[in-house]
C-alpha beads as a LAMMPS data file, in Angstrom:
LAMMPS data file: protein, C-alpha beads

403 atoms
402 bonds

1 atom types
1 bond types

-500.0 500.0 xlo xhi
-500.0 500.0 ylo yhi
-500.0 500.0 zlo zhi

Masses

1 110.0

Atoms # bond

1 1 1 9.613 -352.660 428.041
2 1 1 10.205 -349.527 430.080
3 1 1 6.829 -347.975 432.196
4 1 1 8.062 -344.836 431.298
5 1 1 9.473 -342.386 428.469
6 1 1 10.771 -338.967 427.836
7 1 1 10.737 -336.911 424.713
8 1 1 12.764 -333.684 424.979
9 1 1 10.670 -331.175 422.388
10 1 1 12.992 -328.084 423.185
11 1 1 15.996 -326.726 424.787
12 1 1 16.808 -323.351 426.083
13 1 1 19.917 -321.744 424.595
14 1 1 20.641 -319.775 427.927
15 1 1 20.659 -322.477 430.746
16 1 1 19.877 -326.145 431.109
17 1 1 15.970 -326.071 431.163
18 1 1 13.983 -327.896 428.499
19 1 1 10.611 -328.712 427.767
20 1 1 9.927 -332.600 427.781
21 1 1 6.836 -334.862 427.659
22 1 1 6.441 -338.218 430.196
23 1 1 4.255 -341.085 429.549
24 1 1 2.827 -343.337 431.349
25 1 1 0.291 -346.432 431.743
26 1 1 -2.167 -343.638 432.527
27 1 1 -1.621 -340.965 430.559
28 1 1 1.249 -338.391 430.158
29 1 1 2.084 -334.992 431.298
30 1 1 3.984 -331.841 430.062
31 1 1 7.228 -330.701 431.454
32 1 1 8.471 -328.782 433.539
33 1 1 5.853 -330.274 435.769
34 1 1 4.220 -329.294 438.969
35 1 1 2.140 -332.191 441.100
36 1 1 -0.483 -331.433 443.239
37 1 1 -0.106 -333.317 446.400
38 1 1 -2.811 -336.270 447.613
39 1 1 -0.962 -337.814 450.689
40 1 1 -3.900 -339.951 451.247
41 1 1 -5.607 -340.427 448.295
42 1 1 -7.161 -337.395 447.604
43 1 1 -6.193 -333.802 447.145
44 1 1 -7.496 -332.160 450.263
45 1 1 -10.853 -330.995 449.652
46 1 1 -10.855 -331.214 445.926
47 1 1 -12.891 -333.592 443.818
48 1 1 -10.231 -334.978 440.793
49 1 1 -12.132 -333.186 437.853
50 1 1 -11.509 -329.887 439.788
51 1 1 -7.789 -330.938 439.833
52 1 1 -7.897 -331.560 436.181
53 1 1 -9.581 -328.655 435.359
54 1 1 -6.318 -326.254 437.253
55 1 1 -4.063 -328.499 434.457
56 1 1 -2.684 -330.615 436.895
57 1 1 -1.667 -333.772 434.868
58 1 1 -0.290 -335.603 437.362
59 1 1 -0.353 -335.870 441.548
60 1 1 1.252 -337.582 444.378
61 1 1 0.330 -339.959 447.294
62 1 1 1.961 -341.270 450.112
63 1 1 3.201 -344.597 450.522
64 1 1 3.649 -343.968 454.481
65 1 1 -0.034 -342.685 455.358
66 1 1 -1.933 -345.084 452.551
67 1 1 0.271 -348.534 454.344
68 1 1 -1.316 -347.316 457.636
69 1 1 -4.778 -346.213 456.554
70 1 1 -6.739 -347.678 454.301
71 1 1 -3.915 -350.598 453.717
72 1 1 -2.434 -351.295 450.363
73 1 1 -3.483 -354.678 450.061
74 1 1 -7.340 -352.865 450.103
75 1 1 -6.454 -350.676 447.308
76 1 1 -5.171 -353.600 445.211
77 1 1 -8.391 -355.474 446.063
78 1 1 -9.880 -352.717 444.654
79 1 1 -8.012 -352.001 441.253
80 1 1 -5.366 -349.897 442.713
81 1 1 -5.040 -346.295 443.530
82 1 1 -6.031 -344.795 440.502
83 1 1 -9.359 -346.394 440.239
84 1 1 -9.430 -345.804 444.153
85 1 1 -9.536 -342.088 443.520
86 1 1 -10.885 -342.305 440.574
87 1 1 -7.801 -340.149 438.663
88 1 1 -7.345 -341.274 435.595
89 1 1 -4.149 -340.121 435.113
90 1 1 -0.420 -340.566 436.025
91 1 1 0.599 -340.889 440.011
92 1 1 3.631 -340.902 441.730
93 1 1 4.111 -342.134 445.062
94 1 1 6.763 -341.340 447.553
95 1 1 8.422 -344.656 449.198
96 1 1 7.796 -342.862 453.025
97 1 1 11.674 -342.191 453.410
98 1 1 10.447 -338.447 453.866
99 1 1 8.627 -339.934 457.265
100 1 1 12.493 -340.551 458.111
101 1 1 12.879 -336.634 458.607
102 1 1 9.808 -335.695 459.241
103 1 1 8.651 -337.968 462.096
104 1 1 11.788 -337.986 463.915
105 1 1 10.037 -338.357 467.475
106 1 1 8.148 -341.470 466.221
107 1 1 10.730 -343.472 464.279
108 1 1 14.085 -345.812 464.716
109 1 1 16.425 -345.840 461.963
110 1 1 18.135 -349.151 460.994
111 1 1 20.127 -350.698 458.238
112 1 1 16.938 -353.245 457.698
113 1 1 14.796 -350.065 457.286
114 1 1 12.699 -347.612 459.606
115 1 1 10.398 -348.668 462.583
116 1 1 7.750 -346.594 462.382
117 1 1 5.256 -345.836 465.589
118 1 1 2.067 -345.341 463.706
119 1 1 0.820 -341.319 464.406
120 1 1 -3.130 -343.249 464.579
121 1 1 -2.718 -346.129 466.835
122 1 1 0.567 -346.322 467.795
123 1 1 0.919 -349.601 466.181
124 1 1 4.000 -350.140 464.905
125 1 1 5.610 -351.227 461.206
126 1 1 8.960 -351.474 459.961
127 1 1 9.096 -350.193 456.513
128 1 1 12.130 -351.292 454.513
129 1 1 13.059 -351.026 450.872
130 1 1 11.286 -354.352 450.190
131 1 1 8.120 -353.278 451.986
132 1 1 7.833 -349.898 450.477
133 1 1 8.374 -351.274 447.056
134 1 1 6.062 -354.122 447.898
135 1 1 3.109 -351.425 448.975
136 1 1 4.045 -349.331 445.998
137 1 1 3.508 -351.874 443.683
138 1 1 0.164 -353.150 445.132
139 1 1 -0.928 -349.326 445.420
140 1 1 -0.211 -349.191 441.020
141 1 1 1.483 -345.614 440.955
142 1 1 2.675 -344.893 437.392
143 1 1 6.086 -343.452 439.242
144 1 1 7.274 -345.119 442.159
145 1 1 10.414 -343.857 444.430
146 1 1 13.396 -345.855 445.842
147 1 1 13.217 -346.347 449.611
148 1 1 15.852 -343.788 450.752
149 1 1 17.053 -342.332 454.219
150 1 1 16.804 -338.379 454.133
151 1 1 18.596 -336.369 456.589
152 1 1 17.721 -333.230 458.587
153 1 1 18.982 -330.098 457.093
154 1 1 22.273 -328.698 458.397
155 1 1 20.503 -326.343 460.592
156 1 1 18.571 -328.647 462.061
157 1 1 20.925 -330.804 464.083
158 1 1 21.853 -334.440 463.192
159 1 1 18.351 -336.153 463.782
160 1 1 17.492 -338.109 466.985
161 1 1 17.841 -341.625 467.676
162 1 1 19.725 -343.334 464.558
163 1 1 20.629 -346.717 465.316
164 1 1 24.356 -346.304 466.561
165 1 1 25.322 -349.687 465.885
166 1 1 27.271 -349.006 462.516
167 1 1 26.812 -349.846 458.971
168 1 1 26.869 -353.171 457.997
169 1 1 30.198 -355.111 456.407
170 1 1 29.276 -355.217 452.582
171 1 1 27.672 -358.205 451.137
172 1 1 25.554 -359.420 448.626
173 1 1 22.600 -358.053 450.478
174 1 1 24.362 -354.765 450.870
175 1 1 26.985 -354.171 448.033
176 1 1 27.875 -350.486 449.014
177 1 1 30.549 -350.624 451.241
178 1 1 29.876 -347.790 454.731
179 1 1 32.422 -345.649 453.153
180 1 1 32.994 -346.578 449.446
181 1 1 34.664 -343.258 447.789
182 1 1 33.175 -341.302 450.524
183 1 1 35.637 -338.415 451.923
184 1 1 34.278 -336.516 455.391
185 1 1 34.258 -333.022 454.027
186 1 1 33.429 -331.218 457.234
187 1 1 33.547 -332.229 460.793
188 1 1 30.538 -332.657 463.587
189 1 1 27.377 -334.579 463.471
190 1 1 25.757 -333.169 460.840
191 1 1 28.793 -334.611 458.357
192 1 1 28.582 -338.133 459.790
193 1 1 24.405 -338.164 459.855
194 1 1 24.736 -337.159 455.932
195 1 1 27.455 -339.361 455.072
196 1 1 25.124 -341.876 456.976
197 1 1 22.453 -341.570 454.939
198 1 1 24.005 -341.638 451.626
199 1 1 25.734 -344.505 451.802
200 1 1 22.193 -346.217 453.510
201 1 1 20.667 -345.137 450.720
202 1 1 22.574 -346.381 448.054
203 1 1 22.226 -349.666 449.715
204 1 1 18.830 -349.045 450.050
205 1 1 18.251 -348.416 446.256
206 1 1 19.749 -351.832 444.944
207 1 1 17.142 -353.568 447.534
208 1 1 14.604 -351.613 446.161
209 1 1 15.690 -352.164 442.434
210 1 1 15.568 -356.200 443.555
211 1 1 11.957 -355.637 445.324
212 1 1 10.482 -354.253 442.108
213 1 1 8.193 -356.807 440.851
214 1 1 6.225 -354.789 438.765
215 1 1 8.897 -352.669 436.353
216 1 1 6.983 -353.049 433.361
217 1 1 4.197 -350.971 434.260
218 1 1 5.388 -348.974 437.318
219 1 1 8.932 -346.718 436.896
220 1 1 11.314 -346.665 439.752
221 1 1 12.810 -343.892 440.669
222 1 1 16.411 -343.584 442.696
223 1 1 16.960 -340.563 444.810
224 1 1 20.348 -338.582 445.573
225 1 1 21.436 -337.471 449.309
226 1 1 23.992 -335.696 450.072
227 1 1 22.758 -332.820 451.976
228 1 1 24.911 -329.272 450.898
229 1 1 28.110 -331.580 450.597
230 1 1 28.735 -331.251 446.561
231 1 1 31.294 -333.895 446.987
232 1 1 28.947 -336.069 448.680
233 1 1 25.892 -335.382 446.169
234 1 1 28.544 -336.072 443.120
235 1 1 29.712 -339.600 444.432
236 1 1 25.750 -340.359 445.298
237 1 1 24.588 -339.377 441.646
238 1 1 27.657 -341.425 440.172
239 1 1 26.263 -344.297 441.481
240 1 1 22.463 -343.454 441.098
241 1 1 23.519 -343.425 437.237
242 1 1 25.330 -347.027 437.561
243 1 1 21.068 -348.263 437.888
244 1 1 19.562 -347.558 434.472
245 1 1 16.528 -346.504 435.551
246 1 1 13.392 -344.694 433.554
247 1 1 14.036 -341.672 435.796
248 1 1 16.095 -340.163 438.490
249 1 1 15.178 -337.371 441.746
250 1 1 17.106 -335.250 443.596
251 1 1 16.138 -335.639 447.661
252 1 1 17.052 -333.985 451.333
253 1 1 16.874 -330.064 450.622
254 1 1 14.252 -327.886 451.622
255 1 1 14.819 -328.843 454.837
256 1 1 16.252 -325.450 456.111
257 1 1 18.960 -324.824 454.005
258 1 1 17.487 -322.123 452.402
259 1 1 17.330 -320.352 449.028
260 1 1 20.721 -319.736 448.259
261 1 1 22.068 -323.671 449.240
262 1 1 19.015 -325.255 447.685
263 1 1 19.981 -323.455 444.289
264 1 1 23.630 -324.811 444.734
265 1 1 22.995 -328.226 445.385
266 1 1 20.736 -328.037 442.788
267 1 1 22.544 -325.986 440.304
268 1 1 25.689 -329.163 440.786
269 1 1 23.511 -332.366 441.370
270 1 1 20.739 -331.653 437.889
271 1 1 23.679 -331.929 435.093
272 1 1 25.028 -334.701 436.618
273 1 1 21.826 -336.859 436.200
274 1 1 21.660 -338.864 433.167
275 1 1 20.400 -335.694 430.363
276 1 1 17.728 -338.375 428.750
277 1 1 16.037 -339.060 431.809
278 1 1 13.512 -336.911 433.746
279 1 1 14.811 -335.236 437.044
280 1 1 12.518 -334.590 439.607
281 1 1 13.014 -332.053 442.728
282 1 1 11.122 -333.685 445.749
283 1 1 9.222 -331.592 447.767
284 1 1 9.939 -328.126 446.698
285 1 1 7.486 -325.628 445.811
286 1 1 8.374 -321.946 446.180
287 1 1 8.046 -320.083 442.825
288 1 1 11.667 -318.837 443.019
289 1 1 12.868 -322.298 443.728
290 1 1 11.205 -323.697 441.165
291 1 1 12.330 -321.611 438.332
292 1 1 15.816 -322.097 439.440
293 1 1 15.535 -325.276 439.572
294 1 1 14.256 -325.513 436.027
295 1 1 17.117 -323.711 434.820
296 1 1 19.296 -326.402 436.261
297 1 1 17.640 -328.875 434.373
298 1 1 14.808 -330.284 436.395
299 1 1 11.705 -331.397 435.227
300 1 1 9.511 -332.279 437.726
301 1 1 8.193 -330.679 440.917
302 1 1 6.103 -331.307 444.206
303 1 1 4.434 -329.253 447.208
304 1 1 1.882 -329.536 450.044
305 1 1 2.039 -325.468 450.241
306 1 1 -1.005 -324.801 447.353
307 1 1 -3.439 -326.686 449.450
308 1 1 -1.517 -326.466 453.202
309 1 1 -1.744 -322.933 452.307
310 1 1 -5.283 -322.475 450.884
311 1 1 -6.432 -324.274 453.895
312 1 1 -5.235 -321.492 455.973
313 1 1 -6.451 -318.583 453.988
314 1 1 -3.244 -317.668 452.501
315 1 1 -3.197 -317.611 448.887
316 1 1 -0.206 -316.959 445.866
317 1 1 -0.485 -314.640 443.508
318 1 1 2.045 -313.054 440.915
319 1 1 3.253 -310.218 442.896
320 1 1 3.185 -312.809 446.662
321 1 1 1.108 -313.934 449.099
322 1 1 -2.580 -312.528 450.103
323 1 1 -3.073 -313.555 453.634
324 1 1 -7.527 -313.536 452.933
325 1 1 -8.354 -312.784 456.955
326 1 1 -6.444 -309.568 456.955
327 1 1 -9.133 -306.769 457.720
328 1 1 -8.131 -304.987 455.034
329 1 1 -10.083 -307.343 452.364
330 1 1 -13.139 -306.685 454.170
331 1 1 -14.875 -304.761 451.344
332 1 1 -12.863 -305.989 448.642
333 1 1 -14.754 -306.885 445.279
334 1 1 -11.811 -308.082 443.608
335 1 1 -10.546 -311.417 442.797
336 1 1 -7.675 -313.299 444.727
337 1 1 -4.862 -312.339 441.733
338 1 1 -6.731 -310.290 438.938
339 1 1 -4.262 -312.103 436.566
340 1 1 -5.550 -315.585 437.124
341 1 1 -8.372 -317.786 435.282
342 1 1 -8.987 -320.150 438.180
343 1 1 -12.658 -320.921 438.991
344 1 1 -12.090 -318.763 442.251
345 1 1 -11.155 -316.158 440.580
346 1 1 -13.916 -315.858 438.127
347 1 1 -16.472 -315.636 440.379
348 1 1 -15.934 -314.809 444.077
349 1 1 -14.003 -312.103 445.139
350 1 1 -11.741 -311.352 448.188
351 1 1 -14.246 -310.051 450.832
352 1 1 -16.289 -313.309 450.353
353 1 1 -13.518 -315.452 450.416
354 1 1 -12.417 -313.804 453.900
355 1 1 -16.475 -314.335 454.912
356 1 1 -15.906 -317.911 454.220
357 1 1 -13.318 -318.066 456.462
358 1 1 -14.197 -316.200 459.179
359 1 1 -17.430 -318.400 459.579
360 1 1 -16.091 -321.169 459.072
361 1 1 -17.359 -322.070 456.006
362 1 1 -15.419 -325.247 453.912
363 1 1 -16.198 -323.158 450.855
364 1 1 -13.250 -320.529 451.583
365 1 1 -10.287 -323.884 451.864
366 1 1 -11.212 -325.218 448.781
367 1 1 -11.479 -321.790 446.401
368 1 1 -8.270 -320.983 447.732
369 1 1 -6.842 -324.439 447.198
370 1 1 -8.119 -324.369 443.522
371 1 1 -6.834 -321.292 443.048
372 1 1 -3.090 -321.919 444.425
373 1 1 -2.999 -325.172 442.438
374 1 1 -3.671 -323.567 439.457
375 1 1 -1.315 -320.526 440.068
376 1 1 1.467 -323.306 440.058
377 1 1 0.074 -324.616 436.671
378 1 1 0.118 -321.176 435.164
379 1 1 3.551 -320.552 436.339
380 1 1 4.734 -323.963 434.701
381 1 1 2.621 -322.783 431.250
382 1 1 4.760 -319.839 431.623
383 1 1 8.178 -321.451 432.439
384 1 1 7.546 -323.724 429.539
385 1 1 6.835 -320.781 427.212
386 1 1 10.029 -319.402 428.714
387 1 1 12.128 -322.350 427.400
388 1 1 10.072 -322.552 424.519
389 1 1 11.107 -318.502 423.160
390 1 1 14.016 -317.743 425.101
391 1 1 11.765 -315.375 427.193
392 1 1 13.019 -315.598 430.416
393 1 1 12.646 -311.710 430.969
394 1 1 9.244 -311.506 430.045
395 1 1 9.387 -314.239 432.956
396 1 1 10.422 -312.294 435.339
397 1 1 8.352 -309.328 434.481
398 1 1 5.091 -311.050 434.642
399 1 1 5.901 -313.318 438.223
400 1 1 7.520 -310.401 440.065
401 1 1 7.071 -312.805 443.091
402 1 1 10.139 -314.450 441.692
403 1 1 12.563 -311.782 443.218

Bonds

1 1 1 2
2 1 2 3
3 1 3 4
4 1 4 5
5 1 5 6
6 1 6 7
7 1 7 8
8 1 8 9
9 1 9 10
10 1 10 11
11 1 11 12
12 1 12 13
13 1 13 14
14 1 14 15
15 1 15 16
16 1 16 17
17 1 17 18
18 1 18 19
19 1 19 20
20 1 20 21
21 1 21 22
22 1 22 23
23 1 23 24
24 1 24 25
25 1 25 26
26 1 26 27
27 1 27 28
28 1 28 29
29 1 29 30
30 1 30 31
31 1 31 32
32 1 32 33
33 1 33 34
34 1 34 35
35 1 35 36
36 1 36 37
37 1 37 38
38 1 38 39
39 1 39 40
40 1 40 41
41 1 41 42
42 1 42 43
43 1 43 44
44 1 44 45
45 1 45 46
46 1 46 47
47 1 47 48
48 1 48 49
49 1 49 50
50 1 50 51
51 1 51 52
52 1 52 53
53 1 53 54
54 1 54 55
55 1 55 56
56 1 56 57
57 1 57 58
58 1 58 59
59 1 59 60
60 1 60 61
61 1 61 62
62 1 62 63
63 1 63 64
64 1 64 65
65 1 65 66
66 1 66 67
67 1 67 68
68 1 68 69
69 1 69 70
70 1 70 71
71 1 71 72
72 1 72 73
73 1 73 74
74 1 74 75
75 1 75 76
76 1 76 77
77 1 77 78
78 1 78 79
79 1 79 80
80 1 80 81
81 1 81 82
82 1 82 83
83 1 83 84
84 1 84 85
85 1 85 86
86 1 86 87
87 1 87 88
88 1 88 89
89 1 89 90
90 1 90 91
91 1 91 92
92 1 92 93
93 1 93 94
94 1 94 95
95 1 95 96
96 1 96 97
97 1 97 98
98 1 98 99
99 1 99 100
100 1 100 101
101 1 101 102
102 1 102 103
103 1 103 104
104 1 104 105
105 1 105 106
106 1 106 107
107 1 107 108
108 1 108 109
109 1 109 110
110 1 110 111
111 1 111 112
112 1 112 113
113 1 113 114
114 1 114 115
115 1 115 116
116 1 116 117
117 1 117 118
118 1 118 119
119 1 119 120
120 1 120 121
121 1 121 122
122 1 122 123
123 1 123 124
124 1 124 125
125 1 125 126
126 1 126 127
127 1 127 128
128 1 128 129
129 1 129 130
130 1 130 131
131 1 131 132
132 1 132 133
133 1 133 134
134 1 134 135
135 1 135 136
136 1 136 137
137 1 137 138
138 1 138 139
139 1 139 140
140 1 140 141
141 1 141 142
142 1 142 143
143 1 143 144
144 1 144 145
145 1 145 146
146 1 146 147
147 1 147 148
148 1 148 149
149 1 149 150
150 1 150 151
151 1 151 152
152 1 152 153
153 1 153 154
154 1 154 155
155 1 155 156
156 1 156 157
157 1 157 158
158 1 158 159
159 1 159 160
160 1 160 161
161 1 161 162
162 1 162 163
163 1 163 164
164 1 164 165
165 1 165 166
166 1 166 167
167 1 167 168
168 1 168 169
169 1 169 170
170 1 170 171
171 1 171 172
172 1 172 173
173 1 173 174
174 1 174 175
175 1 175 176
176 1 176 177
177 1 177 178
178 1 178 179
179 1 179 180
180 1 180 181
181 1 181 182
182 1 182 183
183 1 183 184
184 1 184 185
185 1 185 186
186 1 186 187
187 1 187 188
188 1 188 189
189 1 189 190
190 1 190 191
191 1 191 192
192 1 192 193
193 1 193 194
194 1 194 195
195 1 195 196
196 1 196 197
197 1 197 198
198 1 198 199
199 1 199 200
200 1 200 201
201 1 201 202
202 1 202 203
203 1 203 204
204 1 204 205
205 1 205 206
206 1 206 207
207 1 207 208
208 1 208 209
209 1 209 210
210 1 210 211
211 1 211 212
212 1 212 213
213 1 213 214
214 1 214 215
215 1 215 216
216 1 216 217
217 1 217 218
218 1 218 219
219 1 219 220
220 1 220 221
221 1 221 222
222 1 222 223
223 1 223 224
224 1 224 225
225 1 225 226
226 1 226 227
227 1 227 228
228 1 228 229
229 1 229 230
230 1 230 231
231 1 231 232
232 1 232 233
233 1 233 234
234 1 234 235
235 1 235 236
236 1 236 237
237 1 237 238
238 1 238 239
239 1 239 240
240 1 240 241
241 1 241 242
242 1 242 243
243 1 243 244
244 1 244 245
245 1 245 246
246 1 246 247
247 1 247 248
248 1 248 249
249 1 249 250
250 1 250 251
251 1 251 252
252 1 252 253
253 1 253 254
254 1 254 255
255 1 255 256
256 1 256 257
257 1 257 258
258 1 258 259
259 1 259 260
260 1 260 261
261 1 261 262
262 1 262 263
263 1 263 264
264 1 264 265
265 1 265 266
266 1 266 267
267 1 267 268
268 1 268 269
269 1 269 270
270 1 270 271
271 1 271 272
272 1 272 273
273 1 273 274
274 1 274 275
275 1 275 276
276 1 276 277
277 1 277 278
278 1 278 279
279 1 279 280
280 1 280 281
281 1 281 282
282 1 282 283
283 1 283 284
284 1 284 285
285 1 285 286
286 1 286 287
287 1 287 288
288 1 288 289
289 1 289 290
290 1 290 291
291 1 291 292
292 1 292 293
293 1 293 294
294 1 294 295
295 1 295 296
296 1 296 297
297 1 297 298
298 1 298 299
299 1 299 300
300 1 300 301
301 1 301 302
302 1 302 303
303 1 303 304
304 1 304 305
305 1 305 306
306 1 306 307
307 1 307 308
308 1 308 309
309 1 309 310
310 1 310 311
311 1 311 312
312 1 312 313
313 1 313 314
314 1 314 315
315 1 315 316
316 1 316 317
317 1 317 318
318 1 318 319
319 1 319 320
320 1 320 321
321 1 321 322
322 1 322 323
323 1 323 324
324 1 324 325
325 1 325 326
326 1 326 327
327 1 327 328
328 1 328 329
329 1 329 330
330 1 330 331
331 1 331 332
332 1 332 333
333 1 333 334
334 1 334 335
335 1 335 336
336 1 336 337
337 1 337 338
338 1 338 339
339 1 339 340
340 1 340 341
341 1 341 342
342 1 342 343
343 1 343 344
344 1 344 345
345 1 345 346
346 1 346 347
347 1 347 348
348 1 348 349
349 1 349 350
350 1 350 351
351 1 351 352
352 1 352 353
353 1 353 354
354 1 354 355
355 1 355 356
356 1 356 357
357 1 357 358
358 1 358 359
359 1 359 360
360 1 360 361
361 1 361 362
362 1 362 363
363 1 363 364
364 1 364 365
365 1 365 366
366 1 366 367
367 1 367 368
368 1 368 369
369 1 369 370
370 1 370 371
371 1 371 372
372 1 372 373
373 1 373 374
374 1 374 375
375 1 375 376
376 1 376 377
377 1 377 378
378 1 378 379
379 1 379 380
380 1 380 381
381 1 381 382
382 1 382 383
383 1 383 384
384 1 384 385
385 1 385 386
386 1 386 387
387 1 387 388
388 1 388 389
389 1 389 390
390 1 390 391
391 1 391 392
392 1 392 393
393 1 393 394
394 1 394 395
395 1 395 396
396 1 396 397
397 1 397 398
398 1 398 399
399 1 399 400
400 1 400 401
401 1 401 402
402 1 402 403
């Protein structure tokens, strides 16, 4: 029996979006969904009934930070992550492959998987697709991700210290052969790094697939590379399909691409993921991004930037960002966004907030975190009552943000 299903309740007549429903061990969620990000267990500064109460259904953690601190063989012993946290609802957990961008000056990259230098101790841990899958499963997320290599963005160079010693021959252990229907589109190192990782990470996903002890209860996810090369993200989703698994995610952009190439790999990599199957966008969280995104056909959606923002007194509204230490909300009685219900919102108004933050207070982080999680859940309310009446107009009239 599959951990996971999809029910598709509508369709919009003008694009690809649609309205869906997920379930889960723990509960489902609405889509197009937005999730919250808890990296290590906890939504920065937010207790989980506040989370609930912005209508955030479901969050994330990170397989990465929870294998170094507090170990996942602890949160088993314990009942696993969700009685951990105590969030009673669904999770999904990254596999740490986004450490293989993002900590570039800390990590090796090799075909058994990526050495890791550990950012507390300096200890150090190889996490492969077995061992990510293995920590996934003892952690319990509802939705757990493939181990997969992502690439630096185009822009930002080929990535450091990748294990020059070549791709393995294939074999049983690793089926995908280094260059199996692979054409170099473009020259340089940023071709060869991408091509790199694609292949590495469709090896990586039948490891993973194998590793999966638990599939009955916890939904794997594969991810598709590919970087801006459409060529490269078609051949990766063809064989992302080939796994029939309860859901699929599209990785490695916003990582400097920008706007425009996001929506294009996007726009070409969503229809080509199977259409009864959830798609999920990793890591991007920009309203405009979003809603294109939606229109391509994704369904789900994650960001640090409500609560990485909100820490640092900038907060979202519908019309853009209020940056709360500016002098010019000194005397200002109003709320953060007039058009939002959040429990910031209702009660505390702008010159307070900026008070808060000025002295220092750990009051002024978490209003504005509640408040930019929950102007994320009112903007997926919205884009589902888009899909829902055809209404994409009224969309863009009420989130002028959107551009």
């Amino acid at each position: 029996m599959s951990a996971l299903s999809f029910e598709i309740s509508h369709r919009s007549a003008e694009c690809n979006a649609r309205v869906g429903r997920v379930t889960t061990p723990h509960g489902s969620f609405d889509t197009p969904a937005f999730m919250p990000v808890g990296t290590k267990a906890t939504v920065k500064g937010l207790l989980p009934a506040t989370v609930a109460d912005t209508g955030s259904q479901i969050i994330l953690s990170n397989t990465y930070h929870l294998m170094l601190r507090p170990g996942s063989e602890l949160v088993a012993e314990v009942g696993g992550l969700h009685q951990f946290m105590q969030w009673d609802a669904p999770i999904l957990t990254d596999s740490g492959g986004f450490q293989v961008f993002s900590l570039t000056d800390i990590r090796d990259i090799g075909e058994d998987g990526v050495k890791f230098r550990s950012h507390i101790d300096g200890s150090e841990h190889l996490l492969s697709p077995e061992r990510s899958v293995e920590i996934q499963n003892q952690l319990g997320a509802d939705i757990i991700m493939a181990f997969d290599d992502c690439p630096p963005g185009e822009q930002s160079g080929a990535g450091s210290r990748v294990s020059e010693s070549g791709p393995p021959e294939p074999s049983p252990r690793n089926p995908v052969p280094a260059t199996a229907g692979v054409r170099k589109i473009a020259s340089g190192d940023y071709a060869r790094r991408n091509r790199e990782a694609a292949e590495r990470t469709l090896r990586w996903l039948e490891r993973s697939i194998k590793a999966h002890a638990r599939p009955g209860e916890q939904a794997l996810f594969p991810i598709v590379q590919g970087g801006t090369d459409l060529e490269l993200r078609s051949w990766c989703a063809e064989r992302c399909g080939q796994f029939d698994q309860p859901g699929f995610a599209i990785g490695g952009v916003a990582v400097g691409e920008g706007h425009e190439k996001l929506v294009e790999v996007v726009e070409h990599t969503a229809p080509l993921l199977p259409a009864d199957k959830p798609r999920y966008l990793m890591g991007v969280g920009y309203e405009r991004d979003i809603v294109a995104a939606v229109r391509a056909g994704v369904d789900m959606f994650d960001c640090v930037l409500p609560t990485r923002n909100g820490r640092n007194a900038n907060a979202f509204s519908a019309t853009g960002q209020v940056r709360l230490r500016n002098a010019q909300y000194r005397t200002d009685d109003g709320p953060i966004d007039p058009t939002c219900d959040c429990a910031a919102c209702r009660g505390f108004s702008r010159a307070y907030i900026r008070h808060l933050f000025l002295a220092d207070e750990m009051l002024g982080p978490i209003l504005v975190s509640i408040h930019n999680i929950r102007h994320f859940q009112r903007l997926m309310l919205d884009i589902r009552r888009a899909i829902k009446d055809d209404a994409w107009s009224l969309l863009r009239s009420t989130w002028p943000v959107m551009g």
